[in-house]
C-alpha positions as CSV (number, residue, x, y, z in Angstrom):
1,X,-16.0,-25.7,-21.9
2,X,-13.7,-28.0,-20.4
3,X,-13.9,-31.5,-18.9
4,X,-11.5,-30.3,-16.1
5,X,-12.8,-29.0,-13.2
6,X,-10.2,-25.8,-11.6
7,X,-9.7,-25.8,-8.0
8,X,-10.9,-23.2,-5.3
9,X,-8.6,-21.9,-2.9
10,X,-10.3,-20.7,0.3
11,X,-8.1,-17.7,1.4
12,X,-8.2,-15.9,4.8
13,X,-7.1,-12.9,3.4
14,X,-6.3,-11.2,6.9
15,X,-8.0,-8.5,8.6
16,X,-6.7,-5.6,6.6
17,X,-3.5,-5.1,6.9
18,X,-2.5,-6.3,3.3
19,X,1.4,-7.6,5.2
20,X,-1.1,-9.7,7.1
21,X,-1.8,-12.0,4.5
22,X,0.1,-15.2,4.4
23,X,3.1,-16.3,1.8
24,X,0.6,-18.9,0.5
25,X,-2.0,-17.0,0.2
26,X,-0.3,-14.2,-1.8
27,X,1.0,-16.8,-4.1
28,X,-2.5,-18.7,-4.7
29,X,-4.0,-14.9,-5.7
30,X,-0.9,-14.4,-8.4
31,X,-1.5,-17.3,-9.7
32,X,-5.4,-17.1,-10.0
33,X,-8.0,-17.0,-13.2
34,X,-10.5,-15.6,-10.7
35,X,-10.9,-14.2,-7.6
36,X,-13.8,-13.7,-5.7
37,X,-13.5,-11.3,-2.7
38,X,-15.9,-9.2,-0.2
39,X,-15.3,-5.9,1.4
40,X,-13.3,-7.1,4.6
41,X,-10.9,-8.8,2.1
42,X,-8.5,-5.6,1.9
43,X,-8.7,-4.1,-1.7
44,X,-5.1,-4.0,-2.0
45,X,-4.2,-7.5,-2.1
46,X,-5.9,-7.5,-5.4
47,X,-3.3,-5.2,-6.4
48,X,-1.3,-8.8,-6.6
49,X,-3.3,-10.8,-9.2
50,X,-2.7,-11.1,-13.0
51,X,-3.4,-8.4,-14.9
52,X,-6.1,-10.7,-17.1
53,X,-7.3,-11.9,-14.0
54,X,-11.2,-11.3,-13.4
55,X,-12.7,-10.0,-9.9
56,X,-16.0,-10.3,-8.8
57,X,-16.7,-8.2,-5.5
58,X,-19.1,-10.0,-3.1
59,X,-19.9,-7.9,-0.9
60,X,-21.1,-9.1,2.2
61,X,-21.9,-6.9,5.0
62,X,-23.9,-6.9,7.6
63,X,-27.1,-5.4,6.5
64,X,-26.5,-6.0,2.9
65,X,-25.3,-8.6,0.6
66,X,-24.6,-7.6,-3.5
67,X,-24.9,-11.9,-3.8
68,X,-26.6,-14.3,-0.8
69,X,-24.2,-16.9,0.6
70,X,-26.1,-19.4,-2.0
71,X,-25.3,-17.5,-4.7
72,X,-21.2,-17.4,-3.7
73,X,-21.2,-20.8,-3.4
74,X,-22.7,-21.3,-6.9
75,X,-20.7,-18.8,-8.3
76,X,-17.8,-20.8,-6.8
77,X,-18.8,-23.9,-8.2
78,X,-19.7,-22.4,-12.1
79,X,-16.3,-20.7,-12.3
80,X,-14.7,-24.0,-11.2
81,X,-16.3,-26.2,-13.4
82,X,-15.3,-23.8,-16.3
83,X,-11.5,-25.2,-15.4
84,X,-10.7,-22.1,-13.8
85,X,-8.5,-21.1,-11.0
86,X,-10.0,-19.4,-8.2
87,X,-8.9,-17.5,-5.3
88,X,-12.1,-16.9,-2.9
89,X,-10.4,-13.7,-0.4
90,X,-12.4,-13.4,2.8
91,X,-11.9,-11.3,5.2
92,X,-9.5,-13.0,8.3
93,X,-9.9,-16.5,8.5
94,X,-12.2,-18.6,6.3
95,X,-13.0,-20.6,8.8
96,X,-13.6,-18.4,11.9
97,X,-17.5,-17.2,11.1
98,X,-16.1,-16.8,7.8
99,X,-18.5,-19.3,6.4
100,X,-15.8,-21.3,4.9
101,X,-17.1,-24.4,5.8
102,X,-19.9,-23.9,3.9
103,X,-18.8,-23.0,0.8
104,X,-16.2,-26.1,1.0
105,X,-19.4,-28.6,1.7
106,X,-20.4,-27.0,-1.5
107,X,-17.2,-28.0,-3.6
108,X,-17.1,-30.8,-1.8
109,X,-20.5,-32.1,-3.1
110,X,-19.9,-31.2,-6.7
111,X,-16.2,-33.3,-6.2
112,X,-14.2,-29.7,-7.0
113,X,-10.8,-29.8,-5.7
114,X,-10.7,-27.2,-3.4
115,X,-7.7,-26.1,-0.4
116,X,-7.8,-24.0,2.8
117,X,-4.9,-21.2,3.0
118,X,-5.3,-19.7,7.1
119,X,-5.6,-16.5,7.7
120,X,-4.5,-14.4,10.3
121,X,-7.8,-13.9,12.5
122,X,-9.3,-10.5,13.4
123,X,-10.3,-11.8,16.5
124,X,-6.6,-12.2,17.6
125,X,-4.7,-9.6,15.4
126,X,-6.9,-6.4,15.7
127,X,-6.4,-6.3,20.0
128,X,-3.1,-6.8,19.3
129,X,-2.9,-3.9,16.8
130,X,-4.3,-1.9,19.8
131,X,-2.0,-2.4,22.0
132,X,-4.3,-5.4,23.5
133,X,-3.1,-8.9,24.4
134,X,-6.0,-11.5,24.9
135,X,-4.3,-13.9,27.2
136,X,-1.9,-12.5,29.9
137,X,-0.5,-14.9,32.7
138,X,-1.4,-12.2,35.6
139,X,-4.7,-11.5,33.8
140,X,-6.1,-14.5,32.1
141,X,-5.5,-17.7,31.0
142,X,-8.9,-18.4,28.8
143,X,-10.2,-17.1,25.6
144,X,-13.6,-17.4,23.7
145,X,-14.4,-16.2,20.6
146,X,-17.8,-15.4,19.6
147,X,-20.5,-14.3,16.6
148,X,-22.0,-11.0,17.4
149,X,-24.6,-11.3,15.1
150,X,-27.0,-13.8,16.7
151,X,-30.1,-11.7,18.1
152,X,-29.3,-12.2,22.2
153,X,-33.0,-11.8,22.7
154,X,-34.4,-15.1,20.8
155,X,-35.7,-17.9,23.1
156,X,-33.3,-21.0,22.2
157,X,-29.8,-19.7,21.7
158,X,-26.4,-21.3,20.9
159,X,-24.4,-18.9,22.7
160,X,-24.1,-20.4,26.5
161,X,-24.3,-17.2,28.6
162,X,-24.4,-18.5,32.1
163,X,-20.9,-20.3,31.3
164,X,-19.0,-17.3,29.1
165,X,-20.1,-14.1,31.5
166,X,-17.8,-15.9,34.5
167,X,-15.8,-18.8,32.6
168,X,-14.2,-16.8,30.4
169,X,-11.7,-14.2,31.6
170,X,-11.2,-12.6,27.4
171,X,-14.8,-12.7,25.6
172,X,-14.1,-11.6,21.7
173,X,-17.5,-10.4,19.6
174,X,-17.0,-10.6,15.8
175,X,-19.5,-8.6,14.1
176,X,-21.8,-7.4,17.1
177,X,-22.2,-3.7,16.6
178,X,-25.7,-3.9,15.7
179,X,-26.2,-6.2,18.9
180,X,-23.9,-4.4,21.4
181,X,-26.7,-3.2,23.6
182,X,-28.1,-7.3,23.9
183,X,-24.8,-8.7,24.4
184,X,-23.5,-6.5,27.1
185,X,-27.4,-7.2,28.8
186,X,-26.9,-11.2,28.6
187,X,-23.6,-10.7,30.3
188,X,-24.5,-8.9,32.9
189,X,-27.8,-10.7,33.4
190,X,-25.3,-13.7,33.9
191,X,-22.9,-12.0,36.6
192,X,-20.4,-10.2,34.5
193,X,-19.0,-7.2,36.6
194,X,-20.5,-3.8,35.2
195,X,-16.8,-2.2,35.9
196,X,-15.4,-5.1,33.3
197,X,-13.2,-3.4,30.9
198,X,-14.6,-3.5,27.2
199,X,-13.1,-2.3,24.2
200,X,-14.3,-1.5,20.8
201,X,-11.8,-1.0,17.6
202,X,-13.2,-0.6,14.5
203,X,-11.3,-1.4,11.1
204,X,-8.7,-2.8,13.1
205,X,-5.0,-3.4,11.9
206,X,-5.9,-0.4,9.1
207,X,-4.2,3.1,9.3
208,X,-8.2,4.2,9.7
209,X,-7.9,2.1,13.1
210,X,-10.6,3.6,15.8
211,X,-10.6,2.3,19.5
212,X,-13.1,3.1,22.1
213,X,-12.5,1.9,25.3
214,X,-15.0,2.0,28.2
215,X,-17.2,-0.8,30.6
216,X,-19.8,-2.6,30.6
217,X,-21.7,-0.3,31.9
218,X,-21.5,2.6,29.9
219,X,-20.1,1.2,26.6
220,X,-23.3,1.6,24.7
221,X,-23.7,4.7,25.6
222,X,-20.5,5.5,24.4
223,X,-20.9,3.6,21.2
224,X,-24.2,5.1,20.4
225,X,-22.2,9.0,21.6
226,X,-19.2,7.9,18.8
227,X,-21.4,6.6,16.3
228,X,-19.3,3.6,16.5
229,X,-20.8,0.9,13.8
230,X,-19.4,-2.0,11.8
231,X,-17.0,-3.0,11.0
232,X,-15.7,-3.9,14.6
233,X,-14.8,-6.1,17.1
234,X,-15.8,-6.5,20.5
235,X,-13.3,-7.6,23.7
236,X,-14.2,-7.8,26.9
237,X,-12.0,-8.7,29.8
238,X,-9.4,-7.2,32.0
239,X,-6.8,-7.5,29.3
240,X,-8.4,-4.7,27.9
241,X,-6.5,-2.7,30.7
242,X,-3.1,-3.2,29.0
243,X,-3.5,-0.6,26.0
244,X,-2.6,2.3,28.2
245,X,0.9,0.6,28.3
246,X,1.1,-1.6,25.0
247,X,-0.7,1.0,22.4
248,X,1.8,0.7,19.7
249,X,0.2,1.2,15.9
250,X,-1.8,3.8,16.7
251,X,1.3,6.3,18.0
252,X,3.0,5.5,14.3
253,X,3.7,9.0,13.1
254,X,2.0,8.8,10.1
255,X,-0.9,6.7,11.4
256,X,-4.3,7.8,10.6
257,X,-3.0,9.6,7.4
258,X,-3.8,8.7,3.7
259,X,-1.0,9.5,1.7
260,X,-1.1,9.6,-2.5
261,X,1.8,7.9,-4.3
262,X,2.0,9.3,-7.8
263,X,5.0,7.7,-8.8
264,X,5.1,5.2,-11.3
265,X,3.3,1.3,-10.7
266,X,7.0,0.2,-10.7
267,X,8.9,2.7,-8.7
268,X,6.0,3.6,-6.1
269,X,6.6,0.2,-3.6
270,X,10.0,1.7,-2.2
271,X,7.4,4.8,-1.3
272,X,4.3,2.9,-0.3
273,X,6.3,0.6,2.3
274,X,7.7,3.0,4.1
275,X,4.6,4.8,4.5
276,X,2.7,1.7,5.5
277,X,6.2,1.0,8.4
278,X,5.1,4.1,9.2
279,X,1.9,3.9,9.9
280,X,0.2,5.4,6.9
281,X,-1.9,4.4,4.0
282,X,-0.6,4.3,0.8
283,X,-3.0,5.0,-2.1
284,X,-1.0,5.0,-5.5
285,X,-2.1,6.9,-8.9
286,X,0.9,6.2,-11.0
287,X,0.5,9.7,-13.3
288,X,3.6,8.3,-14.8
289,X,4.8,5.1,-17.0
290,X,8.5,4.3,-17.9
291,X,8.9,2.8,-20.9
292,X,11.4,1.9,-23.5
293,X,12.4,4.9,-26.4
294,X,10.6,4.7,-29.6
295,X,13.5,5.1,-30.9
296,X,16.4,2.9,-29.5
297,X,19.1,3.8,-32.4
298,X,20.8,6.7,-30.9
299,X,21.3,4.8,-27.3
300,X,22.1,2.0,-29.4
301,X,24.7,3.9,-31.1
302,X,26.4,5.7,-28.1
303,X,26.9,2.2,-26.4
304,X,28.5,0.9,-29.7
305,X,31.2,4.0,-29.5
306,X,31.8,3.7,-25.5
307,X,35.5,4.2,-26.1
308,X,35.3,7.8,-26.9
309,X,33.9,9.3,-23.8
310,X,35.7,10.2,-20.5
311,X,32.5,10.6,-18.4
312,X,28.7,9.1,-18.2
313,X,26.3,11.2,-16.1
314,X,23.6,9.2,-14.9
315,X,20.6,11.3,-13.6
316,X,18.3,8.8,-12.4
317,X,17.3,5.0,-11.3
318,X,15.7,4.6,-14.3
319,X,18.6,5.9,-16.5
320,X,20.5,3.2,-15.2
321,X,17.7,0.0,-15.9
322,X,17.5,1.0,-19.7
323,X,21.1,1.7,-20.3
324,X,22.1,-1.5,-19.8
325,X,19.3,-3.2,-20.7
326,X,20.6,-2.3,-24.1
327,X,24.3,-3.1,-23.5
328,X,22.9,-6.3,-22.7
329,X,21.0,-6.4,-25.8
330,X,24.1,-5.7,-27.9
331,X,25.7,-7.9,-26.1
332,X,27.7,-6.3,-24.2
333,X,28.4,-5.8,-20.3
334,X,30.5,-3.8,-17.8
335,X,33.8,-4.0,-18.8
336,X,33.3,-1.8,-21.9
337,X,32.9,1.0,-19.3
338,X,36.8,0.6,-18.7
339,X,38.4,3.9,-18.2
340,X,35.1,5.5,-18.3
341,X,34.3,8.1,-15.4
342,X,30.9,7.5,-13.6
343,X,28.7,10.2,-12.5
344,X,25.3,9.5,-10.6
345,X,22.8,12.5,-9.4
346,X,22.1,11.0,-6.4
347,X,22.3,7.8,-3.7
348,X,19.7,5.6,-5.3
349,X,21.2,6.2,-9.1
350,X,24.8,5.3,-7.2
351,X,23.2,2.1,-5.7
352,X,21.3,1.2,-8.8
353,X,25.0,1.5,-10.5
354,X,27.1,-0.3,-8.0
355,X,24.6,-3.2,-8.5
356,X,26.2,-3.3,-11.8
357,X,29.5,-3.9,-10.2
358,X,30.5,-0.3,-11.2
359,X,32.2,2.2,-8.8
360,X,30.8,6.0,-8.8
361,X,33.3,8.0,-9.2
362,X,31.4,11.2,-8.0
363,X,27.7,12.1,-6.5
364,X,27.1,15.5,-5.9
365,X,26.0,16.4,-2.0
366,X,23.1,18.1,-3.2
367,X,21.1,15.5,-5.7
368,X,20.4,17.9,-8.8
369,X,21.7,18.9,-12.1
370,X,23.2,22.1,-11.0
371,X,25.2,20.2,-8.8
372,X,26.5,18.1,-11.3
373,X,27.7,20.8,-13.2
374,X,29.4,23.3,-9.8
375,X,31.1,19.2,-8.9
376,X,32.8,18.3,-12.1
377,X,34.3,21.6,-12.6
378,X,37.3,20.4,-11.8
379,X,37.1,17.1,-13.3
380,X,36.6,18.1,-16.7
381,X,38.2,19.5,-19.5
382,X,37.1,21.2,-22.7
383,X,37.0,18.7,-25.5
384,X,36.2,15.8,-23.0
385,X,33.2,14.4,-24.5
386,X,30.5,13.6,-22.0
387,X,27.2,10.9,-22.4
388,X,24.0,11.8,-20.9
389,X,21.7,8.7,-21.0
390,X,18.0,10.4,-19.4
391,X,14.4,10.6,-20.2
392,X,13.3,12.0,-23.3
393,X,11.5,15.0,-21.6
394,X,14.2,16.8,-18.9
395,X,15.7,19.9,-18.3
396,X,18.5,21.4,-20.2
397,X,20.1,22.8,-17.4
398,X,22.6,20.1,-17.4
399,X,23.7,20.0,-21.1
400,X,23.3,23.3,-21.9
401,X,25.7,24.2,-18.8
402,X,28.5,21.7,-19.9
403,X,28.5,22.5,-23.3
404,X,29.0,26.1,-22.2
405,X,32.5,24.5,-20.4
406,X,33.7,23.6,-23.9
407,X,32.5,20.1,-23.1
408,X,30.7,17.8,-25.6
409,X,27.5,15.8,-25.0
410,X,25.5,13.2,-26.1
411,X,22.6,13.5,-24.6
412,X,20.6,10.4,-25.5
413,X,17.0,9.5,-24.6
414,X,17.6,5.6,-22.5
415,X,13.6,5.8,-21.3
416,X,10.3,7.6,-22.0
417,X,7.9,8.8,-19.7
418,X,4.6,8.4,-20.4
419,X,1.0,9.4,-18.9
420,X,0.1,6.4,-16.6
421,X,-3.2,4.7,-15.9
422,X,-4.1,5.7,-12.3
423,X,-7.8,5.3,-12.0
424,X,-8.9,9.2,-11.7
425,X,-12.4,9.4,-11.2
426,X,-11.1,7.1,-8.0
427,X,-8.6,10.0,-6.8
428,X,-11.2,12.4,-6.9
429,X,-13.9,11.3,-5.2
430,X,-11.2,11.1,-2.1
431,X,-9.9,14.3,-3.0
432,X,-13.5,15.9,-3.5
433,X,-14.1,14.0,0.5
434,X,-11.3,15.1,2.7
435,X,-10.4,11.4,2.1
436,X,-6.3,12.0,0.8
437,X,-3.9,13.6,3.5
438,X,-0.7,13.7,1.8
439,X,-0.2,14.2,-1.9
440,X,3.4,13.3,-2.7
441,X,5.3,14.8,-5.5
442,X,8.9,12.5,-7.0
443,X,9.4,14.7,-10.2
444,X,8.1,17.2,-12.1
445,X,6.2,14.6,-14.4
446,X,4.2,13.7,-11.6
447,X,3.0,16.9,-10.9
448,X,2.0,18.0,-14.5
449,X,0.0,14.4,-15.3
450,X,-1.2,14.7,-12.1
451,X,-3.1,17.5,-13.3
452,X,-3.8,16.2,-16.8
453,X,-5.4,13.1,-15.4
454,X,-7.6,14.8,-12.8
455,X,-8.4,17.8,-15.6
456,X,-8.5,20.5,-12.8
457,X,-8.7,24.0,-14.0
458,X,-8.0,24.8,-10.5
459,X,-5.9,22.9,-9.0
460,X,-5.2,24.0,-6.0
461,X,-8.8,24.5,-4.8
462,X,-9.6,21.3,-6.1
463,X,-6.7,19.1,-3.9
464,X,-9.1,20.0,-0.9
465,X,-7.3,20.5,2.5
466,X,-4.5,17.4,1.3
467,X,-1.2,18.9,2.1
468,X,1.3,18.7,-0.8
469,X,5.3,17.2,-0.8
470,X,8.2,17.3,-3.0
471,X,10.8,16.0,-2.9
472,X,12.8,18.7,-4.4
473,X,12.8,22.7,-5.3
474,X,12.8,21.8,-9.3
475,X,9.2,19.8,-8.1
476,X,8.4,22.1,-5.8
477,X,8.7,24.9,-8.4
478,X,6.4,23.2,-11.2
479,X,3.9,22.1,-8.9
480,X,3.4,26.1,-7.4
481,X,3.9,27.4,-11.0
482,X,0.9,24.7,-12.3
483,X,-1.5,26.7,-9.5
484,X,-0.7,24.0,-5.9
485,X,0.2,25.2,-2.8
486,X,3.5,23.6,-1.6
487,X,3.8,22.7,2.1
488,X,6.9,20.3,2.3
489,X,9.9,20.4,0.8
490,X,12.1,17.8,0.7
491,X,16.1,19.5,2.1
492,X,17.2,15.9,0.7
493,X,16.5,15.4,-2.5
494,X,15.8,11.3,-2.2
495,X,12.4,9.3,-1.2
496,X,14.2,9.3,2.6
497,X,14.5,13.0,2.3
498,X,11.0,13.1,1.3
499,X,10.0,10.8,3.7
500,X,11.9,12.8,6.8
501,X,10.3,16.1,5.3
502,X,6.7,14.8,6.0
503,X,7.3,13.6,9.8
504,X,9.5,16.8,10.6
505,X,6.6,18.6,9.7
506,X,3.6,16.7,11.4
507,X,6.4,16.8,14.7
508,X,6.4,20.8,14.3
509,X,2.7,21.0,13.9
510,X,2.8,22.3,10.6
């Protein structure tokens, strides 16, 4: 063990919302040996650490804790002592009822170097997520921000009633579901109106957002009607009026939905942040991996020869990262394209190239390999010789359709794809619930490990009531001949198209 003691960072990890989190803090998890986290500290931020990084989930709720808050602390202080690095995540801010302050006494008392990283409150952020401000000049000018969770009915108690029911014009309860029916008695013991507005919103700032909005007189009623539990917030105050105008998350198009990403870990951000600007939740099962050939000699060999070919078809993003990963490797670098003509499939594979400083010479209008072939007709000439840098497993449409114009091609294998490591028995317990939405389809290698990996005789009876997209026929066509039902497809063959596909059909009803 090691003399050196690690140091504890004390992370308000947000109130769910993983964009919530602050630059610090999201550099303090990357950098972690350990990170210790509870259930309001959003799962995907862990999606950030070091791959050899260990977790240990916490737990804490309300009516039951996996470890007692003596028990964190010592943890804390054993993992420290051990010279580690750790990155405690709790939910909002550690030191708004998040019991930071204890845990740094703690540290502080076995002389651990510990720091503080803010975190965006739930007490301020989730109103404002439904469409709630808590001060408003022609409203109110005073806030108070309080613990549910002390029992309004004991004799000596630290909340000062009297002074909050009339002094305070915003009153915001974290954690007081189980004690709604108390707290809204002590206020109105104490000369709250019964008319007051009061507002409930539970898993704020998530696409899973619920608000209930009623008074003080009939909100536990209604709480009790909805079945309206933990975790929540409570905000009482005329400001609560203001959501009819200001609602703003909640009328995101894809809000509410849960939406699979089964692209690979590297390509599935581009995917997932659009579908958290638009409201969703992104929950990604990379069924594929890219990796490098097994085999590198043939690439190696067509790169080595670049002079002897009029045109280079490029059919994909990836294409593009491992070709010239090896020209790089050989040593060499654009200008050995010289006098080469540049094909790309589609937008993305042109953008990925004209990062390379190269210009595309032609994109067909509709992103596939048939495309390619009806386009270049008149560009090519028997005897021109062609290279095809793809995956190792992709149609032969292409080749097999140039080759028949008297063309010659290299088709070389620049990547592989692979089965990837999305956690399965995860995606289908959601499936199995109603809990997935959208199931979102990129390539036909999605769609067949997608069924590999969940080892579905039935496919399509197992995927539940999820709606399936593709972002193409060729996807579209492997995932209905592999037994899914299709119910979006994708008129643009590009994650936008894709992306456009989904919210024209939730605007039709379909």
């Amino acid at each position: 063990m090691t003399n050196k003691k690690g140091t504890v960072y004390l992370i308000g990890a947000g109130p769910g919302d993983p964009g919530l989190l602050t630059l610090k803090g999201l550099e303090c998890i990357k950098q972690a040996d350990v990170i210790v986290y509870d259930r309001l500290a959003g799962p995907r931020l862990l999606e950030q650490r070091r791959s050899d990084a260990e977790c240990i989930f916490v737990g804490k709720q309300p009516d039951r804790h996996i470890l007692t808050q003596g028990e964190i602390n010592q943890l804390l202080v054993e993992k420290a002592m051990q010279g580690l690095t750790v990155a405690r995540l709790k939910g909002g801010d550690p030191f708004v009822f998040g019991r930071g302050g204890e845990e740094a006494e703690e540290l502080a008392r076995h002389g651990i170097p510990f720091e503080i990283i803010p975190g965006v409150t739930s007490a301020i952020a989730v109103p404002a997520y439904a469409g709630i401000p808590v001060t408003h000049r022609d409203f109110t000018s005073t806030l108070a921000i309080i613990t549910g969770n002390e029992d309004p009915t004991k004799e000596t108690s630290n909340i000062e009633w009297s002074k909050i029911a009339t002094g305070v014009g915003t009153l915001i309860f974290l954690m007081g579901m189980g004690n709604l029916p108390g707290i809204v008695d002590k206020l109105l013991q104490h000369g709250r109106a019964p008319q007051t507005p009061v507002a409930l919103i539970r898993w704020g700032t998530r696409p899973e957002q619920k608000t209930l909005v009623g008074c003080l007189d009939n909100i536990s009623r209604l709480a009790r009607e909805h079945d309206f539990k933990n975790p929540a917030i409570i905000i009482v105050g005329e400001v609560v009026r203001l959501r009819d105008k200001l609602s703003w998350f909640e009328n995101k198009p894809l809000f509410g939905k849960r939406v699979l990403v089964t692209r690979s870990r590297e390509q599935a951000s581009e995917l997932s942040r659009a579908i958290e600007r638009l409201g969703g939740e992104p929950v990604e099962f990379p069924t594929i991996a890219i990796a490098a050939p097994e085999d590198n000699a043939p690439l190696e060999n067509a790169l080595a020869n670049l002079s002897r070919y009029q045109w280079i078809i490029f059919t994909s993003v990836n294409g593009v990262k491992y070709f010239f990963n090896t020209l790089q490797q050989l040593n060499g670098d654009v200008r050995d394209l010289k006098g080469i003509n540049i094909c790309a499939i589609g937008p993305q594979t042109g953008k990925a190239l004209r990062k390379m400083a190269l210009k595309v010479d032609y994109i067909p209008t509709e992103y596939r390999a048939e495309a390619i072939v009806e386009g270049l007709k008149g560009k090519l000439s028997a005897g021109d010789r062609v290279l095809l840098p793809r995956a190792d497993i992709a149609r032969k449409v292409l080749p097999e359709a140039l080759s028949r114009m008297g063309v010659q091609v290299d088709e070389v294998t620049a990547y592989r794809t692979v089965v990837g490591t999305g956690n399965a028995g995860d995606i289908k317990d959601m499936l199995v619930n109603g809990s997935i939405d959208l199931i979102t389809f990129t390539s036909s290698s999605t769609v067949r490990n997608f069924i590999n990996l969940l080892g579905e005789a039935n496919p399509g009876e197992f995927v539940n009531n999820a709606r399936i997209a593709c972002i193409g026929p060729i996807t579209a066509t492997t995932a209905r001949d592999l037994g899914l039902p299709v119910h979006i497809e994708a008129k643009e063959y590009t994650i936008s198209g894709l992306l456009q596909a989904i919210l024209d059909s939730i605007k039709s009803g379909k």
